[in-house]
C-alpha positions in Angstrom: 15.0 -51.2 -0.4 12.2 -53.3 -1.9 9.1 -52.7 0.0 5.0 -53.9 -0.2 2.8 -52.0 -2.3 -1.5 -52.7 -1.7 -2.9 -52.5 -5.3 -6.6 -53.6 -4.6 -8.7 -55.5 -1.7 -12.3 -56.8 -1.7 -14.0 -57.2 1.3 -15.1 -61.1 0.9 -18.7 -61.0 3.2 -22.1 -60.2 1.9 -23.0 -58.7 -1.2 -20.0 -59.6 -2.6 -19.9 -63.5 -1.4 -23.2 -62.9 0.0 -22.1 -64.2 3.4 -22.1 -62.1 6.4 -19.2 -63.9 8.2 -16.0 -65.5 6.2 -13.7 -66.5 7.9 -11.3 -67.0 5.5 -7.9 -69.4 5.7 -6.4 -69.8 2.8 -5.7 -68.4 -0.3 -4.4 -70.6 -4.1 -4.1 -69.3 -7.4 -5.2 -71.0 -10.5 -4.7 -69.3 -13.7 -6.6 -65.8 -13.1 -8.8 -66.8 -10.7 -8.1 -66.8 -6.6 -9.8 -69.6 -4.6 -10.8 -68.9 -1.3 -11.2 -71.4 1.6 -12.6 -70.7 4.9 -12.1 -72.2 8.5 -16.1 -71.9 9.7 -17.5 -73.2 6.4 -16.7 -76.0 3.7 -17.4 -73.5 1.3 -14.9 -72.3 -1.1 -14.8 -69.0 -3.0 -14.2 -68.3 -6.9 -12.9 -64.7 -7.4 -12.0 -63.7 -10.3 -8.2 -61.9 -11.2 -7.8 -59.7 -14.0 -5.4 -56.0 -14.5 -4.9 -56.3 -10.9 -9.1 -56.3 -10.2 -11.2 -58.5 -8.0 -14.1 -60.0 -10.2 -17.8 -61.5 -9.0 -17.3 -63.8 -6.2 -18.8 -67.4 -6.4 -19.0 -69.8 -3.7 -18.8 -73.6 -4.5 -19.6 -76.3 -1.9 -17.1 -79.5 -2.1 -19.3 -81.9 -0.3 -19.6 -82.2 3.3 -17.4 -84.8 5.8 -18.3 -85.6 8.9 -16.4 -83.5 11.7 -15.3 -81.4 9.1 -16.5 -77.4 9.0 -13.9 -75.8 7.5 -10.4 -76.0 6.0 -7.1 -74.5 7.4 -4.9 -74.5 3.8 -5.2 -74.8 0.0 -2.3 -75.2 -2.6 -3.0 -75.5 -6.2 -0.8 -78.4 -7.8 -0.5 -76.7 -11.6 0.7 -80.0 -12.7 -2.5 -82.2 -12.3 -4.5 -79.9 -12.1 -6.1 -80.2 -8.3 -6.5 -78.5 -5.4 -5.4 -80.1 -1.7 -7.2 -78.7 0.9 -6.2 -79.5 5.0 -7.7 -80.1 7.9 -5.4 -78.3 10.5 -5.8 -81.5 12.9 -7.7 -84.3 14.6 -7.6 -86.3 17.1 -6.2 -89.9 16.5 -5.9 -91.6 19.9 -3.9 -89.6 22.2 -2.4 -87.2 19.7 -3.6 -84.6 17.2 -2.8 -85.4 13.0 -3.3 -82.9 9.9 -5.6 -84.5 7.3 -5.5 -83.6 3.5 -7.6 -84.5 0.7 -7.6 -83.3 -3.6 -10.2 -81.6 -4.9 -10.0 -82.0 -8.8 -11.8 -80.0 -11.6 -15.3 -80.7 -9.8 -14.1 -79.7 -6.5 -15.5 -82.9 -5.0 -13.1 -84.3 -2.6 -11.8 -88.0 -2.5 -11.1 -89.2 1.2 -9.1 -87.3 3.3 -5.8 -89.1 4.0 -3.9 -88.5 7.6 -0.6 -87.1 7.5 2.0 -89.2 9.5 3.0 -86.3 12.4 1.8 -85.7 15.6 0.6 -82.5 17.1 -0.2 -82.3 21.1 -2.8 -79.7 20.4 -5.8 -79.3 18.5 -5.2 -75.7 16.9 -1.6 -75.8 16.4 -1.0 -78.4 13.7 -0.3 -77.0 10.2 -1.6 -73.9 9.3 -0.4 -73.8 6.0 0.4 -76.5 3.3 2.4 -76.0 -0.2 2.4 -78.7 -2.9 5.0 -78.8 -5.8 6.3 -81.4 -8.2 10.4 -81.3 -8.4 11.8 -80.8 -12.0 15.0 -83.1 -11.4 12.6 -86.3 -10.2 8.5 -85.2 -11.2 8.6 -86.1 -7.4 5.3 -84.7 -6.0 6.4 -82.9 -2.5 3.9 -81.1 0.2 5.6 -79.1 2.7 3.5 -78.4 6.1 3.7 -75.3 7.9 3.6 -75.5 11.7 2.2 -72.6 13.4 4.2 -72.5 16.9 7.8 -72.2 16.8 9.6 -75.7 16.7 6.2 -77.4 15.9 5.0 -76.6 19.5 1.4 -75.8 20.8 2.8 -75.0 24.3 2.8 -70.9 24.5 6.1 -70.2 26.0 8.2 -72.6 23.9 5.4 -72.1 20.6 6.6 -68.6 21.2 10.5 -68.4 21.3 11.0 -66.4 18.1 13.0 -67.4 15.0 12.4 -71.3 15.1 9.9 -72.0 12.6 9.5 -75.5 10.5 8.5 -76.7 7.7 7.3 -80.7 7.4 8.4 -82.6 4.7 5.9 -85.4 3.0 6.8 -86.9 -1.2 3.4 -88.7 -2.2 4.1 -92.3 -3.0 1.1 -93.8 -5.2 -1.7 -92.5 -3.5 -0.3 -91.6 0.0 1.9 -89.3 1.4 5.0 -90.5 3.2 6.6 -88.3 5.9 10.1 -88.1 4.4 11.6 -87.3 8.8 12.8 -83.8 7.3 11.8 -80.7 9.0 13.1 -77.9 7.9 14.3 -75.1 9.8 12.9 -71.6 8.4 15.9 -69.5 8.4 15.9 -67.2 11.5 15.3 -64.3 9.6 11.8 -65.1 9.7 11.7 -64.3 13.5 8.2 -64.6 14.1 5.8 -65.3 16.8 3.6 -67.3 14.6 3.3 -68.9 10.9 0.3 -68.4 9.0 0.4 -70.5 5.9 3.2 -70.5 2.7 3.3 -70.7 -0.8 5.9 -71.9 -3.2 6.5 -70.9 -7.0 9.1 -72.8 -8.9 12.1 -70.8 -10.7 13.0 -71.2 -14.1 16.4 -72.6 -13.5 14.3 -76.2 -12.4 15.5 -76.8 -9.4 14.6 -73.7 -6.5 11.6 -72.0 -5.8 10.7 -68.9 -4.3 8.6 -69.3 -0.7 6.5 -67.1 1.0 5.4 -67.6 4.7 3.0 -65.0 6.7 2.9 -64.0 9.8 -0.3 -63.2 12.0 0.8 -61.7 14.6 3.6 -59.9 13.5 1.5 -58.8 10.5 4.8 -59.9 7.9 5.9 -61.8 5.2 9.3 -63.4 5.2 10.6 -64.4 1.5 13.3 -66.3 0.4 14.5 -69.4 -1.5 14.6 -73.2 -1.4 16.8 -75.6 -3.1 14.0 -78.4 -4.0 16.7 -80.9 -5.2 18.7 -80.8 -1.8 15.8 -79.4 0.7 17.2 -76.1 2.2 16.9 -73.0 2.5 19.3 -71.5 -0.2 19.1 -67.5 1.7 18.4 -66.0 4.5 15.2 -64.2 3.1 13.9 -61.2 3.7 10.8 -59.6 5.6 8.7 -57.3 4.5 5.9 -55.6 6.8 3.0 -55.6 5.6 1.7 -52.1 4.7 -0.4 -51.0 7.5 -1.3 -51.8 10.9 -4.5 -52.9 10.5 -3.4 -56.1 8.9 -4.2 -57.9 11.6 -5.2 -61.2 10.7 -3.8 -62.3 7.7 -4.4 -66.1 7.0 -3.2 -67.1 3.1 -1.3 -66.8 0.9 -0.1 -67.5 -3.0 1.9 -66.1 -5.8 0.1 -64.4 -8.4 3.3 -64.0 -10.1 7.2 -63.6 -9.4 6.3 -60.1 -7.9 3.1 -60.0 -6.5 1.2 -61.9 -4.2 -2.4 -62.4 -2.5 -3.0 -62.7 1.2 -6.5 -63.4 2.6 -7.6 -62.3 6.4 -9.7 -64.0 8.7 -12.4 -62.4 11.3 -10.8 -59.8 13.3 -10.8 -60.9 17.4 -13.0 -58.8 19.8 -9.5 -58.3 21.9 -7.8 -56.4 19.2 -8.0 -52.9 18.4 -11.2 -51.7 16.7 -8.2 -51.1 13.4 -8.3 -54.2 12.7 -12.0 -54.9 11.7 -11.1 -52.7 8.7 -9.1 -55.4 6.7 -10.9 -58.4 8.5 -12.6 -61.1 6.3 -11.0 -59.6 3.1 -8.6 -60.6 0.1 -5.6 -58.2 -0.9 -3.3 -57.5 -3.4 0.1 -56.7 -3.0 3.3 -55.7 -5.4 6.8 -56.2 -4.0 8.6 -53.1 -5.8 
């Protein structure tokens, strides 16, 4: 039985990012080097990867937006070369909508561009965000990850285990078109919350492996996804992460087709005093 293995973690906060308080959100991986993004600052960490090793810690400022203090998720899009970062939501009129924006070589953001779904709430829009271009087509696809069960901010029904979703969008030109898919994550994945995803194409060109983390119920479900058709192809599989004291985790991205980095965000002054141990830290982690 495959398990998860922790190889190396870095505590992210002063000296090493020389900031006392990171709270960090997302994690993407570009060649051997882990970017960090964070949901109290617009900040965002370089940290180097090498033989399984953290490297120094830099911290790059994108520009600044107005309303914005932070990011939710990050995907690296390998195939032009840019970042997107997302805004988990704002409010448009009555309803709540993710924004996203690319960040290329410079990491200075063009205009954030709304994504065409409502939320009802304010923190419980999409907590995570993957970007991929299909083989078959060079279509250019994001999925968003919702963080309630069935998409919902409401607790009880937010809560109902098993009934996760993924929001489909293909860009078209220079915007991204809500394609009315949502996918069901397979019930496998029968958590209480979803705390961001990360997709690495296969070499057969048409699935991909997809990770999606779990908060509360301190997991990782992975499993596989037909890009051509849009499904799930398996039911997965969970794997716990190793430890109770991973309380928080926030990101994550493939580093390679067995291991995989997770970030954690600032432990909550309701949970047990364990948790501060792995709080505003990055982590490495083998699946053997």
């Amino acid at each position: 039985m495959a398990i998860l293995k922790l190889i190396k973690e870095q505590s992210l906060t002063a000296p090493f990012c020389d900031q006392k308080r990171l709270e960090a959100s997302g994690v993407a991986v570009k060649g051997d080097t882990c970017w960090v993004i964070f949901d109290n600052i617009t900040s965002i960490a370089e940290i180097a990867l090498q033989d399984n090793e953290f490297g120094a810690c830099r911290l790059h400022e994108p520009g600044k937006h107005a309303g914005i203090d932070g990011f939710e998720a990050i995907s690296y899009h390998a195939a032009e070369e840019q970042f997107h970062v997302a805004v988990e939501s704002v409010k448009i009129g009555k309803k709540y909508h993710p924004l996203i924006a690319e960040l290329k070589q410079n990491l200075q953001p063009k205009p954030f561009k709304l994504l065409d779904v409502p939320f009802t709430g304010e923190s419980k829009g999409f907590e995570g965000i993957a970007v991929i271009t299909r083989p078959s087509d060079q279509a250019v696809l994001l999925f968003g990850l919702c963080e309630g069960n069935f998409c919902e901010s409401n607790d009880e029904r937010s809560k109902k285990r098993g009934n996760g979703r993924l929001h489909v969008f293909m860009r078209d030109k220079r915007k991204w078109l809500n394609m009315k898919i949502i996918l069901p994550i397979p019930p496998a994945a029968a958590f209480r919350d979803y705390s961001d995803i990360a997709i690495r194409a296969a070499g057969d060109g048409r699935s991909a492996a997809v990770a999606i983390t779990s908060q509360e119920d301190k997991s990782i479900w992975i499993g596989r996804i037909d890009l051509d058709r849009l499904g799930f192809i398996d039911d997965g599989e969970v794997f716990p992460f190793p430890g109770e004291d991973f309380c928080n985790v926030e990101g994550v991205d493939w580093v390679n087709d067995n291991t995989i980095v997770i970030v954690s965000d600032k432990a909550k002054s309701d949970q047990p005093n364990g948790c501060k141990g792995k709080e505003m830290s990055i982590h490495l982690l083998r699946i053997e």
